[in-house]
C-alpha positions in Angstrom: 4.3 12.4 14.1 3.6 8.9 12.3 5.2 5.8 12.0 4.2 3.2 9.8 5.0 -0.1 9.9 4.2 -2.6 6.5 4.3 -6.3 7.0 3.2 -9.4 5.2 5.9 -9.1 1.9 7.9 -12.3 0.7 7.8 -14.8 -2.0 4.8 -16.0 -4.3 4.4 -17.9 -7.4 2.9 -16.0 -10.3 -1.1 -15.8 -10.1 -1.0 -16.1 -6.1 -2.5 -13.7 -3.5 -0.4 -12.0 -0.8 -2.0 -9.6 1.9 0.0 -6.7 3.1 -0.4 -4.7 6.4 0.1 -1.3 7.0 0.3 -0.2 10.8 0.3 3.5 11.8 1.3 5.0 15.4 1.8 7.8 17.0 -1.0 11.1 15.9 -3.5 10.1 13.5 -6.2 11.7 11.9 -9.3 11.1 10.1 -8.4 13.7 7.6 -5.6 11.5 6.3 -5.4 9.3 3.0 -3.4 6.2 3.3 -2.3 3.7 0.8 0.6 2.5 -1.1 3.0 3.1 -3.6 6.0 0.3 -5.0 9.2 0.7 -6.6 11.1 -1.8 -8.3 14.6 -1.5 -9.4 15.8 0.8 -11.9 12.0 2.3 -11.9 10.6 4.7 -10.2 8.5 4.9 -7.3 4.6 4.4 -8.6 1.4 5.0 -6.9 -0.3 1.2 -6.6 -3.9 2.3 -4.4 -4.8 4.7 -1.5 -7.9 5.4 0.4 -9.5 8.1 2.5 -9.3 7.8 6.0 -12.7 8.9 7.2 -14.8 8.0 4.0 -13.3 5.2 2.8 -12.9 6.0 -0.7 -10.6 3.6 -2.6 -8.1 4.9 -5.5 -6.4 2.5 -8.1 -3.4 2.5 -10.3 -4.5 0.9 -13.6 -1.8 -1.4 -14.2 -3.4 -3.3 -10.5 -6.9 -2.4 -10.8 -9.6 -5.9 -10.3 -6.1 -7.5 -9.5 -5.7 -5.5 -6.1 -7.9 -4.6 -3.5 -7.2 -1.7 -0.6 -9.6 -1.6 2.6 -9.1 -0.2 6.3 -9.7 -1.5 9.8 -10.9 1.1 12.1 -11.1 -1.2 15.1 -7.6 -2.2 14.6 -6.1 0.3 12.9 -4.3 -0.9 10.2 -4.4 -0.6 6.0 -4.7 -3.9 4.1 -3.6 -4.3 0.6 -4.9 -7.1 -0.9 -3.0 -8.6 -4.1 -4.0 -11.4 -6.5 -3.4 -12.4 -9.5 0.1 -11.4 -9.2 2.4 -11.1 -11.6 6.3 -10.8 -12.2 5.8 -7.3 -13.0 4.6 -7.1 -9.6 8.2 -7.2 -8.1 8.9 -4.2 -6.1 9.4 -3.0 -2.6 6.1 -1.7 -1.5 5.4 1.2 0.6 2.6 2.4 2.8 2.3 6.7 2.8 0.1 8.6 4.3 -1.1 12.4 3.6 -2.8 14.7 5.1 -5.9 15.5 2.9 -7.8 13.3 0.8 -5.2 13.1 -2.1 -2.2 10.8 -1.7 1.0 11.8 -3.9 4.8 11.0 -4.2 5.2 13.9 -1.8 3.4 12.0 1.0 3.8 13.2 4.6 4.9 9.9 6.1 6.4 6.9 4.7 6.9 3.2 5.7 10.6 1.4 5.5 9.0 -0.6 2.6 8.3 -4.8 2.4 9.9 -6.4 -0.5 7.2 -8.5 -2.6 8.8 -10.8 -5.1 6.5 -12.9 -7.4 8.7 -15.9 -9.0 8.3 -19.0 -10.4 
């Protein structure tokens, strides 16, 4: 029903910014919550930040809160996560989700094939 797409993963130097893209095809609605969720290796998969689809309301995991920043473009349809300040402990393979409803959880209706983001020195 949705496919999403992440882009904009690679390498950065601890304390740099990356942007990551999120884009969905196929139905969409405005009841949805979209945002993202990493996992690193040997962890499990953790919520990072989400937001509503129609009000934009933005939700934040503390460990990336005033370090991360989530936003939408209606126009082009995509889901943005900003990162900066990153740190090693930032290392994971990020995922966009999406969920119908205005809660995003683990159990997430849709998933992305995930963009590795490695912060290195």
């Amino acid at each position: 029903q949705v496919h999403l797409v992440e882009s904009g993963g690679g390498l950065v130097q601890p304390g740099g910014s990356l942007r990551l893209s999120c884009a969905a095809s196929g139905r969409t609605l405005s009841s949805y919550v979209m945002g993202w969720f990493r996992q690193a290796p040997g962890k499990e998969r953790e919520f990072v930040a989400a937001i509503t689809w129609s009000a934009g309301n933005t939700y934040y995991a503390n460990s990336v809160k005033g370090r991360f920043t989530i936003s939408r473009d209606n126009a082009k349809n995509p889901v943005y996560l900003q990162m900066n300040s990153l740190k090693p402990e930032d290392t994971a393979v990020y995922y966009c989700a999406a969920q119908f409803g205005t809660v995003l959880s683990r159990a997430a209706n849709y998933w992305g094939q995930g963009t590795q983001v490695t912060v290195s020195s």
